[in-house]
Jmol script that loads the backbone (N, CA, C; Angstrom):
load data "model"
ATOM      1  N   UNK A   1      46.553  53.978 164.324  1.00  0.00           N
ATOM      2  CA  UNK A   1      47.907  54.066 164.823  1.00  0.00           C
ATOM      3  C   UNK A   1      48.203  52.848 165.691  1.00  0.00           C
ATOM      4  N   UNK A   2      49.120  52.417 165.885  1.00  0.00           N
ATOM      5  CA  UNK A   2      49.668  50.999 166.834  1.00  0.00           C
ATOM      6  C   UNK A   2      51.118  51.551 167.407  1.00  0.00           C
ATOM      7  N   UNK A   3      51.254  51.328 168.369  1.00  0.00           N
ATOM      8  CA  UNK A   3      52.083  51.525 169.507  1.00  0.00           C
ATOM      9  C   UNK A   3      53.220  50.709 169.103  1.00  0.00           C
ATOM     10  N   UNK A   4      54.210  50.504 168.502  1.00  0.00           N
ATOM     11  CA  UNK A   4      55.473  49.357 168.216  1.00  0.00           C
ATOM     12  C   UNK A   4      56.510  49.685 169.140  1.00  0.00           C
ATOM     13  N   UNK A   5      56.953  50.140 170.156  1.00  0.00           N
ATOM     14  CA  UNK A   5      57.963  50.306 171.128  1.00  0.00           C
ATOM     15  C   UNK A   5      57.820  50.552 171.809  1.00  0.00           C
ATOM     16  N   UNK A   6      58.233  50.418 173.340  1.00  0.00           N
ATOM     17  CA  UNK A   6      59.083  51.541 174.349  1.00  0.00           C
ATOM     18  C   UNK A   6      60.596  52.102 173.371  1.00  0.00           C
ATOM     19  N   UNK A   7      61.203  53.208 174.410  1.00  0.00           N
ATOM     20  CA  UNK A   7      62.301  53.295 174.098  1.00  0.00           C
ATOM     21  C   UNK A   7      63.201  53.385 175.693  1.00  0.00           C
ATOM     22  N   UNK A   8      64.140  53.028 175.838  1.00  0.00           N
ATOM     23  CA  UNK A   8      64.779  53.415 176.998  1.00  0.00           C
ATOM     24  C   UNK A   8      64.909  54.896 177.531  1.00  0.00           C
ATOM     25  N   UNK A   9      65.002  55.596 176.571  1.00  0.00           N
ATOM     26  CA  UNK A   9      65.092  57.244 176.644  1.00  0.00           C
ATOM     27  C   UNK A   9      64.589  57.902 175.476  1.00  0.00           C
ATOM     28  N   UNK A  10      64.851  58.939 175.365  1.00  0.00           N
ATOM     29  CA  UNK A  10      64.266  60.038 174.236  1.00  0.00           C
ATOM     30  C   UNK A  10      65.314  60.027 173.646  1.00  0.00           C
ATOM     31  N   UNK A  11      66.517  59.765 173.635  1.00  0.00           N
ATOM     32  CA  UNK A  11      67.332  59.941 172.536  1.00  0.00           C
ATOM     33  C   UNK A  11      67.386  58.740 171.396  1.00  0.00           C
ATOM     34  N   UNK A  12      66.872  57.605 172.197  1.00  0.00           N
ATOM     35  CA  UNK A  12      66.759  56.605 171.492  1.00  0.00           C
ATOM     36  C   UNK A  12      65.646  56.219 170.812  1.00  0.00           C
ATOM     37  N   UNK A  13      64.673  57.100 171.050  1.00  0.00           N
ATOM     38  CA  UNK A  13      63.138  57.283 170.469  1.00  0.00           C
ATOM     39  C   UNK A  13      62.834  57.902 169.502  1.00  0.00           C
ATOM     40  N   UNK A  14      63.805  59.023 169.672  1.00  0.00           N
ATOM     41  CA  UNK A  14      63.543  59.936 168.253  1.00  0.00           C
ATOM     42  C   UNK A  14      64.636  59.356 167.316  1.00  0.00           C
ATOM     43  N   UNK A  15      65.628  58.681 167.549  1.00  0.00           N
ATOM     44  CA  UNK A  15      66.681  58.427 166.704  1.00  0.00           C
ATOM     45  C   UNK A  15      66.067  56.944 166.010  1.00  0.00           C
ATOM     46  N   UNK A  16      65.526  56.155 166.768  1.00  0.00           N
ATOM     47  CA  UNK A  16      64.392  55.275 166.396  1.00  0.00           C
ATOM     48  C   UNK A  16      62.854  55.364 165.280  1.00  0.00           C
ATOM     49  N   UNK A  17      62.358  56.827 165.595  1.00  0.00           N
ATOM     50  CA  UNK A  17      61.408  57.633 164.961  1.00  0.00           C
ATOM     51  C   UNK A  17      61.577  58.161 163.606  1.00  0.00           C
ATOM     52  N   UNK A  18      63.065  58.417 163.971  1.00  0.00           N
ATOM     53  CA  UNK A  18      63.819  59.043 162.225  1.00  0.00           C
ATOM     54  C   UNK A  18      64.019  57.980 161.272  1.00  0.00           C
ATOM     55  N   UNK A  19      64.465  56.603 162.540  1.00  0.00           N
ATOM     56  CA  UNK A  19      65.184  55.622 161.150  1.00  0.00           C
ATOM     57  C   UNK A  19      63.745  55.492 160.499  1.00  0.00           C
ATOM     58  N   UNK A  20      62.829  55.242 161.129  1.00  0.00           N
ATOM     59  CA  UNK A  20      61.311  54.623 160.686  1.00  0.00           C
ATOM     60  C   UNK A  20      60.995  55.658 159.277  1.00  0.00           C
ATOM     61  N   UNK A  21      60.896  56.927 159.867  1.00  0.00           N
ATOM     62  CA  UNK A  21      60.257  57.781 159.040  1.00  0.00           C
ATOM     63  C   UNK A  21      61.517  57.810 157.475  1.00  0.00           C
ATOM     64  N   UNK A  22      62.896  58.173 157.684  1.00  0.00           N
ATOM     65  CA  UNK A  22      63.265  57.436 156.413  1.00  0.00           C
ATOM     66  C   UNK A  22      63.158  56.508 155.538  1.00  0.00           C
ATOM     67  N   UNK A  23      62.608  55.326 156.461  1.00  0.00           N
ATOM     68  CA  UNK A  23      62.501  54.075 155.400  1.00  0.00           C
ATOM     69  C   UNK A  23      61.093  53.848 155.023  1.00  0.00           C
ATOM     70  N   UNK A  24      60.667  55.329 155.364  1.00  0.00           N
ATOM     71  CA  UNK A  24      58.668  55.324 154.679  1.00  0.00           C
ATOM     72  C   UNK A  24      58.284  55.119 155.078  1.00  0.00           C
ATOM     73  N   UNK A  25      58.108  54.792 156.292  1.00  0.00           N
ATOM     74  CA  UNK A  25      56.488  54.142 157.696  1.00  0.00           C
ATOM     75  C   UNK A  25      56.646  55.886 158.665  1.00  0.00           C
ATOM     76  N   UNK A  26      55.904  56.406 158.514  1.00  0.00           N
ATOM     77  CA  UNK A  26      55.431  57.407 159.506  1.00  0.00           C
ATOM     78  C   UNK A  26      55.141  57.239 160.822  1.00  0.00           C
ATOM     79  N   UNK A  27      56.494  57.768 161.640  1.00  0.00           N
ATOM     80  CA  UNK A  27      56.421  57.155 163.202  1.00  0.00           C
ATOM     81  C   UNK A  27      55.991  58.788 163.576  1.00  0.00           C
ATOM     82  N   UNK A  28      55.845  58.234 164.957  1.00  0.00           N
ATOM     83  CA  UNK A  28      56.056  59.729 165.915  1.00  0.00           C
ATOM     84  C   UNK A  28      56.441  59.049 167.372  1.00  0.00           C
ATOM     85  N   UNK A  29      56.701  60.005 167.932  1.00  0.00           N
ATOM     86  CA  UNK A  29      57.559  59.655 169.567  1.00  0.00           C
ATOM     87  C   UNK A  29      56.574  60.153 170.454  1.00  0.00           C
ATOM     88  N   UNK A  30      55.934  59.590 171.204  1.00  0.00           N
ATOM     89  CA  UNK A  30      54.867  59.649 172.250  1.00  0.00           C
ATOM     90  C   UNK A  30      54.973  59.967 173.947  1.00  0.00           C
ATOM     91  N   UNK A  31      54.774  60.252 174.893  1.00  0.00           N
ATOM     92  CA  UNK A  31      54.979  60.143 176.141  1.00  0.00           C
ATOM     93  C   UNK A  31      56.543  61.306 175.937  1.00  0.00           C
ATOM     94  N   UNK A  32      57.070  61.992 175.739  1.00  0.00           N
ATOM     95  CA  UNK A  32      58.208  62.697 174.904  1.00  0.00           C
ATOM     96  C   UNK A  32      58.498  63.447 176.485  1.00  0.00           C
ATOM     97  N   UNK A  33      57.496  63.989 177.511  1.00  0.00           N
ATOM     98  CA  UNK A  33      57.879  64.645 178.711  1.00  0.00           C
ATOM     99  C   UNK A  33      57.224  63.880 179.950  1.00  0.00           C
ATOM    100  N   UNK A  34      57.508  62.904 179.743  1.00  0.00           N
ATOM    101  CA  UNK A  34      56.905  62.240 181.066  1.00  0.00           C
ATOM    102  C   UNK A  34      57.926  61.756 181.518  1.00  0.00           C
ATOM    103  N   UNK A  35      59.406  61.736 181.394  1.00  0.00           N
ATOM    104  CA  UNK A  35      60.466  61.053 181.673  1.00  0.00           C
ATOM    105  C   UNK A  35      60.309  62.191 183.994  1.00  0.00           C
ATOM    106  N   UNK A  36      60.099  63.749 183.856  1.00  0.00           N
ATOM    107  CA  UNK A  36      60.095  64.039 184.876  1.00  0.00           C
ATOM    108  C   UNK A  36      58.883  63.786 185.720  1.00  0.00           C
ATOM    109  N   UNK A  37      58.126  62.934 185.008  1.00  0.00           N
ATOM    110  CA  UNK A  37      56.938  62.287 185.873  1.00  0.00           C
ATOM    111  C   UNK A  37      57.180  61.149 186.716  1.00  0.00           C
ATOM    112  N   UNK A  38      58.289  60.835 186.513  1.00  0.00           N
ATOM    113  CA  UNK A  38      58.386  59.077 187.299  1.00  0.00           C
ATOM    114  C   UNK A  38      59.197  59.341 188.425  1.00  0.00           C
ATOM    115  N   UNK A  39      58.393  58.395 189.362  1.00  0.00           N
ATOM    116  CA  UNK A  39      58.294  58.748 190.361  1.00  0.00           C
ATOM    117  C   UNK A  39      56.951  59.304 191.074  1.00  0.00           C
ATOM    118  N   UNK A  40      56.290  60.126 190.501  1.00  0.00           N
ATOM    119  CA  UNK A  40      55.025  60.449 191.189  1.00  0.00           C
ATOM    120  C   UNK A  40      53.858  59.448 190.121  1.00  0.00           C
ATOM    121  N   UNK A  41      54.567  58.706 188.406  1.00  0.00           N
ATOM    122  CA  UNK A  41      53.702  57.990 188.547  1.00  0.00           C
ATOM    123  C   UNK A  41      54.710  56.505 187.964  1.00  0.00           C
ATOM    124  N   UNK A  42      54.243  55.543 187.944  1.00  0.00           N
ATOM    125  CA  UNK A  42      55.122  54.097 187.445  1.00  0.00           C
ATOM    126  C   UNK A  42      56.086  54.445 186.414  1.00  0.00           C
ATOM    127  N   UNK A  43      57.840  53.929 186.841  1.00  0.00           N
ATOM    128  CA  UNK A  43      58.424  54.268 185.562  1.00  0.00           C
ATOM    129  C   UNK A  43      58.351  54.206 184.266  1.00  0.00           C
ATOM    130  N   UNK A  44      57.964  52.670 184.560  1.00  0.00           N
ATOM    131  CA  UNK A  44      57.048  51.877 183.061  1.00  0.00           C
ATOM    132  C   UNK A  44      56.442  52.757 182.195  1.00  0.00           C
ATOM    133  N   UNK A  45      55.648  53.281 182.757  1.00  0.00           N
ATOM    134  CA  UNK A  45      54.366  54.303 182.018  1.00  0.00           C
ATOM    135  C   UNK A  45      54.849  55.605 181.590  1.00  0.00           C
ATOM    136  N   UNK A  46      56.160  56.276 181.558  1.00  0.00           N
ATOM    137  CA  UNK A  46      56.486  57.475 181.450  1.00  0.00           C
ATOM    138  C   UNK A  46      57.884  57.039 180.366  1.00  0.00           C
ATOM    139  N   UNK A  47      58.418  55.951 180.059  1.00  0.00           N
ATOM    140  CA  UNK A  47      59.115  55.666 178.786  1.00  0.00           C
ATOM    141  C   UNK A  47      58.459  56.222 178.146  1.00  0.00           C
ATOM    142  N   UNK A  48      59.172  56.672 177.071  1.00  0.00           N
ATOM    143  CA  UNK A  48      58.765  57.251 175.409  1.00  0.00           C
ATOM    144  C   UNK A  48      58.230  56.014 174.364  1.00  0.00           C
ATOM    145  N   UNK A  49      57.665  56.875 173.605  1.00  0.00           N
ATOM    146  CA  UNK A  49      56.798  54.972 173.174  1.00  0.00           C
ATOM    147  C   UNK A  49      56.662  55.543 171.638  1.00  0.00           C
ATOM    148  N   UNK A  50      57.443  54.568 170.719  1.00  0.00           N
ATOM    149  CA  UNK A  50      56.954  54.652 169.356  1.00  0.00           C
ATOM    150  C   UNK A  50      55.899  54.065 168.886  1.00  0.00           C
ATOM    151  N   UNK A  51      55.516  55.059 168.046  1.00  0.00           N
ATOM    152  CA  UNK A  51      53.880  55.340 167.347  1.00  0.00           C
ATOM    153  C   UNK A  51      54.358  54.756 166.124  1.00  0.00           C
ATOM    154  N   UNK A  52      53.099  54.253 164.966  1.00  0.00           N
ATOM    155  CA  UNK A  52      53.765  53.995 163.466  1.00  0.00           C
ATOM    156  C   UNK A  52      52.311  54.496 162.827  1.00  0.00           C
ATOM    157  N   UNK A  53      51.646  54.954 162.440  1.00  0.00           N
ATOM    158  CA  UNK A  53      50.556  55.448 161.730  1.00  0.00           C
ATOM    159  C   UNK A  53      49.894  54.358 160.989  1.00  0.00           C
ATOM    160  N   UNK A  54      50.741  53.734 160.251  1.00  0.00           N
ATOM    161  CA  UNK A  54      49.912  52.406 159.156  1.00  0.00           C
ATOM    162  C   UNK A  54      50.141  51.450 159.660  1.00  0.00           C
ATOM    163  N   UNK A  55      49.409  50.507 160.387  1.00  0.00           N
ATOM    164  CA  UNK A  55      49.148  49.284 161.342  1.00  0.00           C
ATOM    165  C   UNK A  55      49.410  47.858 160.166  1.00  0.00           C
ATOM    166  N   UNK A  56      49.054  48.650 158.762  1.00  0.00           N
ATOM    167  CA  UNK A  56      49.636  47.614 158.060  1.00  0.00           C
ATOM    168  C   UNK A  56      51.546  47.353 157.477  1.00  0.00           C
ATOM    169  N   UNK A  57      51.901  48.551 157.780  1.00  0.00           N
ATOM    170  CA  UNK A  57      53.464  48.669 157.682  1.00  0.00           C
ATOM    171  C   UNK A  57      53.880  47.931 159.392  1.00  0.00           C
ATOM    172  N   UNK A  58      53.189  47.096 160.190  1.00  0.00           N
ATOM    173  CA  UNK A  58      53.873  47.367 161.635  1.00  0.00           C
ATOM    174  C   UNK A  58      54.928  46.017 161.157  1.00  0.00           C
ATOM    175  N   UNK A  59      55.075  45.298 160.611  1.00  0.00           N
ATOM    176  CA  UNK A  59      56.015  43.390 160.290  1.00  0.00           C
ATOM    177  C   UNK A  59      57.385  44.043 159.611  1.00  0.00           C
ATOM    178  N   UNK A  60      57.455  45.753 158.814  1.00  0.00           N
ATOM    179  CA  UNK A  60      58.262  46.105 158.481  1.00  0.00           C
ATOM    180  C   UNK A  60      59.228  46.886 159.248  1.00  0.00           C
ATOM    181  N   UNK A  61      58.142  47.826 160.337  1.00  0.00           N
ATOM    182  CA  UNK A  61      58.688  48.738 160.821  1.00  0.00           C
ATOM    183  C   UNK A  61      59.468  47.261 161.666  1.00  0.00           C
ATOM    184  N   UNK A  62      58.630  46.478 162.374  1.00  0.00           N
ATOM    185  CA  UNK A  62      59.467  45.479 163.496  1.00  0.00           C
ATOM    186  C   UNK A  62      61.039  45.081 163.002  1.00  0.00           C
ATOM    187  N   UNK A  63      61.057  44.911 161.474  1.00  0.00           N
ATOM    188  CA  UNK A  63      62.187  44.279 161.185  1.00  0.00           C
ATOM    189  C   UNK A  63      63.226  45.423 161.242  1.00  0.00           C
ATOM    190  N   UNK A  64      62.870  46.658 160.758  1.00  0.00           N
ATOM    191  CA  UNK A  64      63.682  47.572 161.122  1.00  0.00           C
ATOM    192  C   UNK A  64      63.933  47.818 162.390  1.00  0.00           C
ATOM    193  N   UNK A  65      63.129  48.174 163.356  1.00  0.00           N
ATOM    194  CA  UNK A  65      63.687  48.032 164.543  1.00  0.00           C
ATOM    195  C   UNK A  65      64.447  46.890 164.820  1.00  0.00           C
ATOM    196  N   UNK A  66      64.477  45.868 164.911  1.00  0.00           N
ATOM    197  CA  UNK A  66      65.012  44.369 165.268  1.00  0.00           C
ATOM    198  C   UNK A  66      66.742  44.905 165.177  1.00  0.00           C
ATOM    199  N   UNK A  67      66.751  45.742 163.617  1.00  0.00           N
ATOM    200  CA  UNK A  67      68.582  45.761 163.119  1.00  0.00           C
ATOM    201  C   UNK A  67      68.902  46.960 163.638  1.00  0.00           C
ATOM    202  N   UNK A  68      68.067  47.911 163.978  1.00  0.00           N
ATOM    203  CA  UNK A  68      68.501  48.888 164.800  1.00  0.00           C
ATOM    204  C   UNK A  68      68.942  48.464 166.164  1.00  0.00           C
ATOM    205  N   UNK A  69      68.276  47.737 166.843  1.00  0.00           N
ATOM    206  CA  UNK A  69      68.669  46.879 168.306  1.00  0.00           C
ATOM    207  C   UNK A  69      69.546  46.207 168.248  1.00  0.00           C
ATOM    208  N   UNK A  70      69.756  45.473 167.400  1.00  0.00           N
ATOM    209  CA  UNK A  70      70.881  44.184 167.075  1.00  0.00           C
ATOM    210  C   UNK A  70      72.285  44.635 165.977  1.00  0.00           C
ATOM    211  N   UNK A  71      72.345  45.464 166.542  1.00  0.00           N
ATOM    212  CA  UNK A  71      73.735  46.217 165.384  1.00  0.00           C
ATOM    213  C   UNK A  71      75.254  45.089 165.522  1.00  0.00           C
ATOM    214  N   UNK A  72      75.693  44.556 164.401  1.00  0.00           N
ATOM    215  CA  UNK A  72      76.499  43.486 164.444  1.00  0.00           C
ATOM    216  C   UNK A  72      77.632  44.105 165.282  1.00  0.00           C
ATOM    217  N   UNK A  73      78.544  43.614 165.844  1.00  0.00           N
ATOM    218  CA  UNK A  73      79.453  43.498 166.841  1.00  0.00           C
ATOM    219  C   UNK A  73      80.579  43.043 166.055  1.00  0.00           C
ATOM    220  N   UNK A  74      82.153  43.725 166.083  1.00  0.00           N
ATOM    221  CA  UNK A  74      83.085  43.515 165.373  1.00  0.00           C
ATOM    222  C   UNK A  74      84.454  43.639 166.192  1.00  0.00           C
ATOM    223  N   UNK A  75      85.039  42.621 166.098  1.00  0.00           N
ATOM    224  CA  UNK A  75      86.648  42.545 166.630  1.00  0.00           C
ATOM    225  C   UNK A  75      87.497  42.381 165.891  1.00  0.00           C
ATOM    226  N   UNK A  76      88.364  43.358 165.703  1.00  0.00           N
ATOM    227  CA  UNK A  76      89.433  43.414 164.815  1.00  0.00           C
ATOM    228  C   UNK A  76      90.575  44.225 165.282  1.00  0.00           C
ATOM    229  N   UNK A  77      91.875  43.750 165.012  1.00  0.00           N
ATOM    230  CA  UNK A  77      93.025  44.202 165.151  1.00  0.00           C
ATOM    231  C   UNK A  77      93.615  45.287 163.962  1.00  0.00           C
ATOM    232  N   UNK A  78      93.943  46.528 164.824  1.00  0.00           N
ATOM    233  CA  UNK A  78      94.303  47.946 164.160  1.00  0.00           C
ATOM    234  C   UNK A  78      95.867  47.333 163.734  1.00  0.00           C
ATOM    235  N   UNK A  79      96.593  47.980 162.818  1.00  0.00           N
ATOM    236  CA  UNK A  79      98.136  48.008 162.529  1.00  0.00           C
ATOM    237  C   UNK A  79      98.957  48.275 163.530  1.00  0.00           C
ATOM    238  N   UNK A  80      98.425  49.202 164.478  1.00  0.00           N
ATOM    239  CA  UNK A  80      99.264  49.701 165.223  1.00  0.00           C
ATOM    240  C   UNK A  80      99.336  48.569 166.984  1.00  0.00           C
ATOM    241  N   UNK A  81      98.183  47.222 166.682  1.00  0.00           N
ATOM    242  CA  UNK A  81      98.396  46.318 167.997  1.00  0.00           C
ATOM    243  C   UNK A  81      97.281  46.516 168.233  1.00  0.00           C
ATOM    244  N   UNK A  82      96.362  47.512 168.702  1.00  0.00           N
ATOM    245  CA  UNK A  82      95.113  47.232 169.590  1.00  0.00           C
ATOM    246  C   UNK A  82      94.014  46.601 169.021  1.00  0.00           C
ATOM    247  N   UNK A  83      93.621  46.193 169.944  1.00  0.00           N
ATOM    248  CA  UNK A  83      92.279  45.572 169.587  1.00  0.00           C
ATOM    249  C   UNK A  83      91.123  46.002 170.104  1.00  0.00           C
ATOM    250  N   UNK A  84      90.018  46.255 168.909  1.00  0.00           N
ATOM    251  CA  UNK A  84      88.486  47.203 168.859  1.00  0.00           C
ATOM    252  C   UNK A  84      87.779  46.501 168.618  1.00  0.00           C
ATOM    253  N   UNK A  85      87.097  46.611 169.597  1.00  0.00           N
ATOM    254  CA  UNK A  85      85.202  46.018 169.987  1.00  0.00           C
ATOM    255  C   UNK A  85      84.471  46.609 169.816  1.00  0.00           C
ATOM    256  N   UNK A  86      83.487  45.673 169.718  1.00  0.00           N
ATOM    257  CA  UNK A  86      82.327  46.584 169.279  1.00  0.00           C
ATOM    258  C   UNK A  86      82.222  47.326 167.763  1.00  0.00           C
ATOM    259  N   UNK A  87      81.163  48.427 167.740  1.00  0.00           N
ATOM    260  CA  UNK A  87      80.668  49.137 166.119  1.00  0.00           C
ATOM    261  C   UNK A  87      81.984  49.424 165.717  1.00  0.00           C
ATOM    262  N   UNK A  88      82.989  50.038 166.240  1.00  0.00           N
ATOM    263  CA  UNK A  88      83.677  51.112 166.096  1.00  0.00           C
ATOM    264  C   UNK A  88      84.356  50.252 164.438  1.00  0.00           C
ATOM    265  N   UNK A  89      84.473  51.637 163.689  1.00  0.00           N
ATOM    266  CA  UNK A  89      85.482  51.543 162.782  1.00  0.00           C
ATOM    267  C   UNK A  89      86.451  52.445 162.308  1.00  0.00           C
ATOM    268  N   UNK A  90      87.090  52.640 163.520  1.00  0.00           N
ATOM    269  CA  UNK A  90      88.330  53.556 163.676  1.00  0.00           C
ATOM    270  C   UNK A  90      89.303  53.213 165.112  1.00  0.00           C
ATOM    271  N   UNK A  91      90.275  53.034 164.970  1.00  0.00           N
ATOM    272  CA  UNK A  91      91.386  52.744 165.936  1.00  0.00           C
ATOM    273  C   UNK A  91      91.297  54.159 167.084  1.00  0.00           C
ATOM    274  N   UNK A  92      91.035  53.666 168.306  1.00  0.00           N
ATOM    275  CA  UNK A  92      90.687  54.745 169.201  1.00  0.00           C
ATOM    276  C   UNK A  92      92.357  55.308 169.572  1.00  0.00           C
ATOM    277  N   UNK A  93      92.917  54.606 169.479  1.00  0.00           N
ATOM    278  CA  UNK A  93      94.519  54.777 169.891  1.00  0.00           C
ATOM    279  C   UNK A  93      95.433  55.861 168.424  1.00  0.00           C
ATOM    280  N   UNK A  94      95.245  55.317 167.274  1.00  0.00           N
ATOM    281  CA  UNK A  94      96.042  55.725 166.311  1.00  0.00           C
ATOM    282  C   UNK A  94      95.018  56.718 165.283  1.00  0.00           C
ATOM    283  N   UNK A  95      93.567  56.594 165.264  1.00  0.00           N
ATOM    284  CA  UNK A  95      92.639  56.336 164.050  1.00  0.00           C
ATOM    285  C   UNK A  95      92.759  56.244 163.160  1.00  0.00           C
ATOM    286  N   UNK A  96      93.390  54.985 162.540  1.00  0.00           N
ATOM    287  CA  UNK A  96      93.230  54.032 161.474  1.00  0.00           C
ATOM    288  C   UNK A  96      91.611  53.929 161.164  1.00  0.00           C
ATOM    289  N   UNK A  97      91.344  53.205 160.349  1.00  0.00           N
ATOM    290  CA  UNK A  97      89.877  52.871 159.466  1.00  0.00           C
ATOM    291  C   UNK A  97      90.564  51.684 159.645  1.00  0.00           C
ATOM    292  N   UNK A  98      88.856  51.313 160.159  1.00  0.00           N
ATOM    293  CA  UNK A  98      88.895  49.555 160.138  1.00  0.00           C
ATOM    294  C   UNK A  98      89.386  49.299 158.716  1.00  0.00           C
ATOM    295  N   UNK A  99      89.969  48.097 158.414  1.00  0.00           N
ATOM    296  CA  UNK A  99      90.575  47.718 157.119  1.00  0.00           C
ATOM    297  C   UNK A  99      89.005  46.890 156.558  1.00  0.00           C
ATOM    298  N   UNK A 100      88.786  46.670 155.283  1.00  0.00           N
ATOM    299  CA  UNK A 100      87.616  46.279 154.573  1.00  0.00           C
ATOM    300  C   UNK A 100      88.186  44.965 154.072  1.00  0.00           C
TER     301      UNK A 100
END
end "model"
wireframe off; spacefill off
backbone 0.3
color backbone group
């Protein structure tokens, strides 16, 4: 097994854990209740930490993580005037669909 992450939280660990395990590398989410440990021990050490089972899948799982972290960023103008940042592809004001 090889250790390929922290995660900032558990929501982002298991949602991290799933993309892995869909795209065929067998993760698991580690440290999962130590988040109410910090404090009595280093925060560092009580992050949630992705696992990957096959040490030879780890150059794949990395690239998947990499586009999970780095999700492209989009600015575009809705019909109705506003302008949306970021993932979103829906007008928070009107909800339009981003245009394609």
């Amino acid at each position: 097994m090889l250790r390929l992450t922290k995660a900032p939280n558990l929501a982002m660990a298991t949602l991290w854990a799933d993309a892995l395990t869909r795209a065929g590398i067998r993760a698991t989410v580690q440290r999962m209740f130590l988040a109410g440990a910090s404090g009595e021990l280093p925060p560092d050490q009580c992050a949630p930490e992705i696992w990957i089972e096959d040490d030879a899948l780890a150059e794949r799982a990395r690239d998947i993580m990499n586009d999970l972290q780095n999700v492209p960023q989009r600015r575009w103008f809705c019909a109705c005037g506003e302008l949306i940042e970021g993932g979103f592809e829906q007008c928070w004001s009107c909800g339009a669909l981003m245009p394609r």
